[in-house]
N, C-alpha and C positions, 0 to 999 in steps of 0.2 A: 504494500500500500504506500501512498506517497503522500506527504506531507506539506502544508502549507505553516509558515509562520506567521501567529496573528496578535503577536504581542505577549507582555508580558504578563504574570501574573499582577502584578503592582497597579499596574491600568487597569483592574477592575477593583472596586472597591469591596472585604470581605461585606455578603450578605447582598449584592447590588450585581449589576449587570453592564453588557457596554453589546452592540448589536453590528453583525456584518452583513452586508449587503451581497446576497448572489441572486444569479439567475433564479432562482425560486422562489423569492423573496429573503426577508431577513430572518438571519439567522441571533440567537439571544445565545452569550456566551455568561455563564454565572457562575461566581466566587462562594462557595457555603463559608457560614463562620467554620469553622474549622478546615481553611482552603480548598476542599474540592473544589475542581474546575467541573463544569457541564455544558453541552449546548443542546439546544432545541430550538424549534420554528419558532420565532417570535407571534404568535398568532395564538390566542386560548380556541381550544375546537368550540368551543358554545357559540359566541359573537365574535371572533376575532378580536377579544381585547389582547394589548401590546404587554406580554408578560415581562418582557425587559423594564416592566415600569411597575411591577407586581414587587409581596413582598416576600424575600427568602427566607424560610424557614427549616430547619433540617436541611432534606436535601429535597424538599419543594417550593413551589414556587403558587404564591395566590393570585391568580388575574384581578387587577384592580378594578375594573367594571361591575361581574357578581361574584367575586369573589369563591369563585372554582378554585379548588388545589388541584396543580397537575406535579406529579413526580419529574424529578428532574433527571433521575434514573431511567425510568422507563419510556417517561414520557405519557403516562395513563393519566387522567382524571380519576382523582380520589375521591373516597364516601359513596354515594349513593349518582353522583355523577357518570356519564359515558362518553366517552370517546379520548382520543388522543396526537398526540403530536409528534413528529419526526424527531429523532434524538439524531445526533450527528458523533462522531468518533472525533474524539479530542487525544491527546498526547501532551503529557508535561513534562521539558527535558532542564531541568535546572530550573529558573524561574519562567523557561520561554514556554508558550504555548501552541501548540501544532492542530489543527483541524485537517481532518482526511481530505484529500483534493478532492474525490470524488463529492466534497458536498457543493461543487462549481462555487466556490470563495471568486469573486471581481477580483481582478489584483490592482493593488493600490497605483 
């Protein structure tokens, strides 16, 4: 698999997000307090609220609009919610951050 560099850990704030633009749309790259990196579609599946603006907990993420929890693992909607969102493969090599090419990342 091949690897894109999209920055460092630092540039995201623990518990906060920062978003890449591909051909898909955007992608929400997320810091957990306890630094896990994740990414997913920036899009909650209910209404397309922008979960890079949601708030991290554990290792999910709550859409600020109705307040869906979707895992940042899986990418599921949590509780009594359905459906879900594209997780994308991440890599962390020292503080630098790697997202799979194949998630067509724009290059800067």
């Amino acid at each position: 698999m091949q690897w894109i560099s999209i920055g460092e850990i630092s540039d995201i704030p623990q518990r906060g997000a920062r978003c890449i633009d591909t051909p898909q749309g955007k992608v929400a790259v997320f810091r957990t307090g306890d630094d896990r990196i994740f990414a997913i579609d920036d899009r909650c599946p209910h209404k397309g609220g922008p979960l890079s603006q949601g708030i991290v907990h554990g290792a999910s993420v709550t859409c600020p609009l109705h307040n869906w929890v979707i895992s940042l693992e899986t990418g599921k909607a949590q509780g009594a919610d359905e459906g879900c969102v594209r997780t994308i493969p991440l890599r962390v090599e020292g503080s630098t951050i790697y997202i799979a090419a194949n998630a067509n990342v724009k290059a800067a």
